[in-house]
C-alpha positions in Angstrom: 54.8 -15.7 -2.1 51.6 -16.8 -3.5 49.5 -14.4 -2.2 51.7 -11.0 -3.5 51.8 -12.8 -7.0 48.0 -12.8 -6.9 48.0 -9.3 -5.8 50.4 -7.7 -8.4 48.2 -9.8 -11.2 46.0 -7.7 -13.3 43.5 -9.9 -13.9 42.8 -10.4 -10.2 41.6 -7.0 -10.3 39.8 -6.6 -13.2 38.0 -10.3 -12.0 37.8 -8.1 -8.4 35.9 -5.5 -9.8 33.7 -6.8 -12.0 32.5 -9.2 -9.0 31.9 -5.5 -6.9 30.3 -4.0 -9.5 28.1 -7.1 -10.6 27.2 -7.2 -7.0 26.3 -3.9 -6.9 24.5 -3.8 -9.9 22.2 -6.6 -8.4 21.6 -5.2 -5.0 20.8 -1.8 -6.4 18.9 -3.1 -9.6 17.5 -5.9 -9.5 16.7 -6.5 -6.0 16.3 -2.4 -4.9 17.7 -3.1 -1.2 18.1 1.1 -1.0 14.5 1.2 -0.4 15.2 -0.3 2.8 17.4 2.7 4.1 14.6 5.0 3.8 11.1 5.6 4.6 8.2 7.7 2.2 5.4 9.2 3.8 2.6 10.2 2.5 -0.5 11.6 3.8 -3.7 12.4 1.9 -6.6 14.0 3.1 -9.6 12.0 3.4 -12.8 14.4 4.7 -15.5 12.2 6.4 -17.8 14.7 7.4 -21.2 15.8 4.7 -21.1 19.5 3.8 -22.3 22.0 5.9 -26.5 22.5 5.1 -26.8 25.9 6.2 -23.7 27.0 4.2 -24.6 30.8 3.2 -24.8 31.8 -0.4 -24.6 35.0 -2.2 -28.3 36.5 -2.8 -26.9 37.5 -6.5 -25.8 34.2 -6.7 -29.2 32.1 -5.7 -30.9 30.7 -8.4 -34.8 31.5 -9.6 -35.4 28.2 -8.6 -34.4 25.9 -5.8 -32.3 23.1 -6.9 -32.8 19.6 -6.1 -30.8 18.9 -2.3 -27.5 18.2 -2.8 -26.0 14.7 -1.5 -24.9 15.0 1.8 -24.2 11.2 3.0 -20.6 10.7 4.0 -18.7 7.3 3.1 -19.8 4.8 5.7 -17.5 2.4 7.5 -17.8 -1.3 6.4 -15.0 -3.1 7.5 -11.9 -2.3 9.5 -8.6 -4.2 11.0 -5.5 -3.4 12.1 -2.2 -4.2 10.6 0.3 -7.3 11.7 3.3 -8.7 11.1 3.9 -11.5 8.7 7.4 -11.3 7.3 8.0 -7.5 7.9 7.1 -5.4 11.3 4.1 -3.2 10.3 1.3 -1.3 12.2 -1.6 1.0 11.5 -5.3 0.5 10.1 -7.4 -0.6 7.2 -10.5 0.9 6.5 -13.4 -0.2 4.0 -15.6 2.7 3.4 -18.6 2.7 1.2 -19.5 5.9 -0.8 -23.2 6.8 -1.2 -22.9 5.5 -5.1 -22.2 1.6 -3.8 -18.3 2.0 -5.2 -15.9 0.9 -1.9 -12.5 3.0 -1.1 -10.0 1.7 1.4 -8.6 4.1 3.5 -5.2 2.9 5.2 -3.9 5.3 8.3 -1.3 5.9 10.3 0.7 3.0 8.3 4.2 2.5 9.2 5.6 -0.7 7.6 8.9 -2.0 7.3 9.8 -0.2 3.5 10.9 -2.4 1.0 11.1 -2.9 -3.2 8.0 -3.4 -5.5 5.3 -3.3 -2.3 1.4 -3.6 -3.3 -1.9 -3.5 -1.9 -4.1 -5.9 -2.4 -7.6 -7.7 -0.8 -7.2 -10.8 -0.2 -10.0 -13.6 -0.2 -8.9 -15.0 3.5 -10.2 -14.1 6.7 -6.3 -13.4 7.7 -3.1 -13.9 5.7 -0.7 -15.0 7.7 1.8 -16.3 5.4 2.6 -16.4 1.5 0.7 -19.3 0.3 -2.7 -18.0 1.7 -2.5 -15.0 0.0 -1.6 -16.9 -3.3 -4.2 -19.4 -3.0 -7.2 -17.2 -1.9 -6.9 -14.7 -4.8 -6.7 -11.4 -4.3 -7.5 -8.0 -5.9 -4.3 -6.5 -6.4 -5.4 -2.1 -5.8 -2.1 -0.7 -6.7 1.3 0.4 -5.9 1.7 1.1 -2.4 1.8 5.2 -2.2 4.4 5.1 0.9 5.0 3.0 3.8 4.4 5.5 6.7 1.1 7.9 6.6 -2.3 7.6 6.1 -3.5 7.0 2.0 -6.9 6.0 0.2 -7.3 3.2 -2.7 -10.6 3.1 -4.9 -11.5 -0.6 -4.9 -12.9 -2.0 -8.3 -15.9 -2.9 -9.2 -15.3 -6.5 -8.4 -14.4 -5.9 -4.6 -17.1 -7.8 -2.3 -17.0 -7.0 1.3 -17.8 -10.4 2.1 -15.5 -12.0 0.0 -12.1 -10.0 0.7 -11.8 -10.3 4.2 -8.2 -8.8 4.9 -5.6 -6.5 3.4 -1.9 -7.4 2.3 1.1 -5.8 1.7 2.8 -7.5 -0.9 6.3 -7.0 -2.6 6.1 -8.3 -6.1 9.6 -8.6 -6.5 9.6 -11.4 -3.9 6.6 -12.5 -3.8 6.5 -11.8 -0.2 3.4 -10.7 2.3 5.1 -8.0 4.3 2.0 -7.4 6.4 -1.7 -8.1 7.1 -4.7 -6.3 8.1 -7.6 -8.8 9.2 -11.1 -6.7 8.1 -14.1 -6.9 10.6 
């Protein structure tokens, strides 16, 4: 008897759907849990190899004078490590490369990590982040938004990175504050 008075109520429902949309409103939102229904690849090009020397050129288009040689060195490889899990599943590399100007890039490839709201790359000052705190207390550069969670993508690391200092690479979700993977650097 109680029950179908509750149910012909009006207020019931009004309380009933405010509750489903609130609750809606907060999963969606606020806390962006349809990011975990779908993956975003991306996959930029990163070219490793110097230009060719003996590339041919147009006599019209020689100049009176030979130029100065152009630079040919390629970005060498610093540091590298391969992804683990720490609250999420994730695999795939990170790279350090350093570019013939000093400046470092990070080169991440074949990524696939567990997708997720509000996830970041950042250098942390640990030799391996296994957990939260550690990449809290450490310090840590933070390089950007992550670009996708599956594929291969390059950061440029500021000015401030040291090689010897930022000894792993974290995928954080700000929203959080959780480290969904790691990637130890050698």
């Amino acid at each position: 008897m109680m029950t179908r008075n509750l149910m012909r109520n009006k207020l019931f429902w009004v309380a009933g759907v405010a509750v489903v949309a609130l609750s809606l409103y907060l999963a969606l939102a606020v806390f962006g849990i349809q990011t975990l229904f779908y993956n975003e690849e991306v996959n930029e090009n990163f070219a490793l190899s110097a230009p060719a020397a003996d590339e041919k050129v147009p006599l019209e288009n020689m100049p009176a004078e030979p130029a100065a040689k152009p630079a040919t060195t390629a970005p060498v490889q610093v540091l590298s490590g391969e992804f683990h899990a720490v609250a999420h599943p994730g695999t795939g590399y990170a790279i350090v490369y350093r570019q013939e100007d000093g400046s470092y890039l990070l080169r991440l490839e074949n990524l696939d990590i567990f997708n997720g709201p509000d996830l970041y790359v950042y250098a942390v000052a640990a030799d391996d982040a296994n957990d939260n705190a550690m990449v809290l207390d450490s310090g840590f550069l933070n390089l950007g938004q992550l670009k996708g969670n599956q594929g291969n993508q390059t950061y440029e690391l500021p000015a401030d990175f040291d090689p010897s200092t930022y000894r792993s690479i974290s995928v954080w979700c700000q929203r959080f504050s959780v480290n969904f993977a790691t990637a130890p650097l050698r």
